[in-house]
C-alpha positions in Angstrom: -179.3 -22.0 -139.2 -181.2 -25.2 -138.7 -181.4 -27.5 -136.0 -179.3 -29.9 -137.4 -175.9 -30.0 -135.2 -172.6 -28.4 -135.6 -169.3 -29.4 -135.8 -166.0 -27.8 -135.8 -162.8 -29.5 -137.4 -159.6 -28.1 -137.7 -157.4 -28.8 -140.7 -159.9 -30.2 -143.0 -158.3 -30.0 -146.6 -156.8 -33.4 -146.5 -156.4 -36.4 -144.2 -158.1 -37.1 -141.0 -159.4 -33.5 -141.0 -160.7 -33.9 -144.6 -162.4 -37.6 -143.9 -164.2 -36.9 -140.5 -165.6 -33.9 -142.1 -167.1 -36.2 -145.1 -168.3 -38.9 -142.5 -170.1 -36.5 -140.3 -171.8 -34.4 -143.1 -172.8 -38.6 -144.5 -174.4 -38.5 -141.0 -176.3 -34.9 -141.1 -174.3 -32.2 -139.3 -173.4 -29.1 -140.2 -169.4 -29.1 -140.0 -167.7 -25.9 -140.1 -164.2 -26.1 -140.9 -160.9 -24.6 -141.8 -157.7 -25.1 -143.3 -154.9 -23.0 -144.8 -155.8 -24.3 -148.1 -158.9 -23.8 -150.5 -162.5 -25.0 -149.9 -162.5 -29.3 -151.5 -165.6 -30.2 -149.9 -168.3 -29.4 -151.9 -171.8 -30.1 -150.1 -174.6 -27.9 -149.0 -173.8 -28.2 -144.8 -170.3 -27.4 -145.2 -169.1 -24.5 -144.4 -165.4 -23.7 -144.9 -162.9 -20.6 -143.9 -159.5 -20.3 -146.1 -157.3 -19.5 -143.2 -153.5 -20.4 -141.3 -154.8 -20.4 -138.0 -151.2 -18.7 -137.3 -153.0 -15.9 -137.5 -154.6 -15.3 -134.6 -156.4 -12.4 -135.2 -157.9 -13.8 -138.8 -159.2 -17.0 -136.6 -160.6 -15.1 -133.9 -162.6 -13.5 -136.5 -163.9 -16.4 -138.1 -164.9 -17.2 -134.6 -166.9 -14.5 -134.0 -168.4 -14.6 -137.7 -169.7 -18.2 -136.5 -170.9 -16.6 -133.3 -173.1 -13.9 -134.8 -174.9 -16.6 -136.9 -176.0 -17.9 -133.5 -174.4 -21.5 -134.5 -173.3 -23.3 -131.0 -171.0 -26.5 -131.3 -171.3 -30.3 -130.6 -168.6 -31.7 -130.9 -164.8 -29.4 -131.7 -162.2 -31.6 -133.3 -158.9 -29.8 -133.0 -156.7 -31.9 -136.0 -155.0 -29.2 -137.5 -151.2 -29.6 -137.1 -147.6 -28.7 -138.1 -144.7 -31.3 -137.7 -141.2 -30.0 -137.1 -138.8 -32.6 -137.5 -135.0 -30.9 -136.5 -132.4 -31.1 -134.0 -133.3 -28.4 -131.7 -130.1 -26.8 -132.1 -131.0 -25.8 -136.0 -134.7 -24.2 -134.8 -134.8 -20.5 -134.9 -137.3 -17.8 -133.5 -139.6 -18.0 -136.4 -140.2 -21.7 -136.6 -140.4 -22.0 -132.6 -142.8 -19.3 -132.7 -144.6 -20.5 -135.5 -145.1 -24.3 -133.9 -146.2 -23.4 -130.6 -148.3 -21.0 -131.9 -150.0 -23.3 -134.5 -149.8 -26.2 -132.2 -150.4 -24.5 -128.9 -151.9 -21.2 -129.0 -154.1 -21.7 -131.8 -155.7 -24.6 -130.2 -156.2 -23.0 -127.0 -157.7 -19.7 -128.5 -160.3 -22.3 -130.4 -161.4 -23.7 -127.0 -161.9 -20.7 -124.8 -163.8 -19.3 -127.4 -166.5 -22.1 -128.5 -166.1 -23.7 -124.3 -168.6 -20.6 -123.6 -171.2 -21.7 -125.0 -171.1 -25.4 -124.5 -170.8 -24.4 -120.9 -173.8 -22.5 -121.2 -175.7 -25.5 -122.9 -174.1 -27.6 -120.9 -173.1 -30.1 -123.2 -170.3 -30.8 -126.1 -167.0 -32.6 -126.7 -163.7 -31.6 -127.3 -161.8 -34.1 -129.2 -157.9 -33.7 -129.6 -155.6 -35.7 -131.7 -152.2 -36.2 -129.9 -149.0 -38.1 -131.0 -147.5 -41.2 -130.4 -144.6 -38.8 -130.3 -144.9 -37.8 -126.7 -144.0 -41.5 -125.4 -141.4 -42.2 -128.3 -139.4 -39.0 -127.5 -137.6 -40.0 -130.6 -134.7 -36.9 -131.7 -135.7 -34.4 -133.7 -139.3 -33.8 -132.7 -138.3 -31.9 -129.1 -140.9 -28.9 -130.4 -143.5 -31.2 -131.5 -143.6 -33.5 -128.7 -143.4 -31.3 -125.8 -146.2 -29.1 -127.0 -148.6 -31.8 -127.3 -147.5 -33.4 -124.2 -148.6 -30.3 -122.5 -151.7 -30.4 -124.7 -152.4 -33.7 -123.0 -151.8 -32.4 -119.6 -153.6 -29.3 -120.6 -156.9 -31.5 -121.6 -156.8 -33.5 -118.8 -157.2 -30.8 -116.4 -160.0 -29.1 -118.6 -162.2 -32.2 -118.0 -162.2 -31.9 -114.5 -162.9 -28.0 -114.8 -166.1 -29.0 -117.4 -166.9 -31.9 -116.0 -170.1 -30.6 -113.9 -171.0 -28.7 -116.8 -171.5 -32.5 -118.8 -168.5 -31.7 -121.2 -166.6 -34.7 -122.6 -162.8 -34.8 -123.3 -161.7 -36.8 -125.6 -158.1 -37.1 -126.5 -156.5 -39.8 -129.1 -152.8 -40.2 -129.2 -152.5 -41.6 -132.6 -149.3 -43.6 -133.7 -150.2 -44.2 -137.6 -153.5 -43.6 -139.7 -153.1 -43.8 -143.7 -153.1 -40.4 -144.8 -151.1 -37.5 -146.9 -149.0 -36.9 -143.9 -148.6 -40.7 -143.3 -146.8 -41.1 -146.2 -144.3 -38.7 -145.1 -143.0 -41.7 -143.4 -140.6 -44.4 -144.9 -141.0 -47.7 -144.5 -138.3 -48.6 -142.4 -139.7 -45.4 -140.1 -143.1 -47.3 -140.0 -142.4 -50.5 -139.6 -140.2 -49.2 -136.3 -142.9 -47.5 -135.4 -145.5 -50.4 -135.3 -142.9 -52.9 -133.5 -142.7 -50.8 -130.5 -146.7 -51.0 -129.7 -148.3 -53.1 -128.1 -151.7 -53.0 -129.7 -152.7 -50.6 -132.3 -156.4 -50.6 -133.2 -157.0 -47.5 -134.8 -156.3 -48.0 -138.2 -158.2 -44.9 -140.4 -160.4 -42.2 -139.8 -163.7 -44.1 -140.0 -162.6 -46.4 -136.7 -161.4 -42.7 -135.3 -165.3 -41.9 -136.0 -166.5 -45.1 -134.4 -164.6 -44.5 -131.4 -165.2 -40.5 -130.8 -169.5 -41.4 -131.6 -169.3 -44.2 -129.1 -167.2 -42.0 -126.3 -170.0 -39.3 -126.7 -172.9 -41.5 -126.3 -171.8 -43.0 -123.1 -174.2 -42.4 -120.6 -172.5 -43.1 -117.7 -170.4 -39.6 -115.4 -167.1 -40.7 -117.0 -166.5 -37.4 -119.1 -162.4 -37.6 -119.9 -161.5 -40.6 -122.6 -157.9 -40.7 -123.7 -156.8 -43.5 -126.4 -153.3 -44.5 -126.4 -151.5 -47.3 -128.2 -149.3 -48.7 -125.7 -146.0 -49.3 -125.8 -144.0 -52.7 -125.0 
């Protein structure tokens, strides 16, 4: 592998997943990604694995596939994400299981395994996409909203446990980017959306970009950065 660096991306098939990965190869990296649907990136330093990171035991192998090639991250991008809009009352054991361990687990499995050897470098960022969901609280999204408001918590913690090892945390609760998933929302839905924040800069996955390169570039000891649209 060559000296170029590496980055990991979660759920890169489509939307924010699918246009980081584009900018950052535009900028030389090697980006490494997955996605429960086939390869659509089609360029030389791209290196994609056809998987549901459901399953554990298929991603854990992937892990260790990139392991064996010697490739250390940069920067990990957790993006990949299922929404669960229901009343809690109509969930069942499959789809509870199936969110928190998409959501939750899979995320956490992600870090401990590529965390070893940024910690041995000492150096790397961990970026994670939250929700807007965890201050709306709106009905319906109980599942989704809890588990990454403990995600939150969870990377908040982490950044004091890495932070002498030079590791930066980035978290960005995002309201609403333009992608596929965006336009699961109706209007109405949006426009409520937007009049209940206060400022909302972020508008695509190039300013996400902007934001997660000028985060890691800060030279200064500050090593957790979490961007929040705020609400009125």
């Amino acid at each position: 592998m060559s000296n170029k660096k590496n980055i990991f991306i979660t759920g890169t098939s489509k939307g924010i997943g699918n246009k980081l990965a584009k900018l950052y190869l535009s900028k030389g990296f090697n980006v490494w990604g997955c996605s429960r649907s086939k390869n659509n990136i089609n360029h030389i330093q791209y290196f994609h694995k056809k998987i549901d990171i459901l399953d554990h035991k298929k991603l854990i192998s992937f892990l260790k596939k990139i392991k064996k090639k010697k490739v250390t991250m940069d920067i990990l991008i957790l993006n990949a994400a299922i929404i669960s809009r229901s009343l809690f009352i109509n969930e069942n054991y499959k789809s509870i299981k199936n969110n928190t361990d998409q959501n939750y687990v899979s995320n956490l499995i992600i870090i401990n395994f590529l965390l070893k050897d940024m910690i041995r470098l000492r150096k790397g960022n961990i970026v994670f996409f939250s929700s807007i969901s965890t201050s709306l609280k709106n009905i319906g999204t109980s599942i989704y909203s809890s588990i990454k408001s403990g995600l939150e918590m969870f990377m908040e913690i982490l950044s004091k446990e890495v932070k002498i090892f030079g590791i930066k945390i980035i978290i960005f609760k995002i309201s609403y980017i333009k992608t596929d998933m965006s336009k699961k929302l109706n209007k109405a839905e949006y426009l409520k959306i937007k009049k209940k924040l206060k400022i909302h800069n972020l508008k695509n996955a190039k300013d996400l970009f902007k934001l997660i390169q000028k985060s890691m570039n800060r030279t200064d000891k500050k090593n957790l950065f979490f961007y929040k649209d705020v609400l009125k």
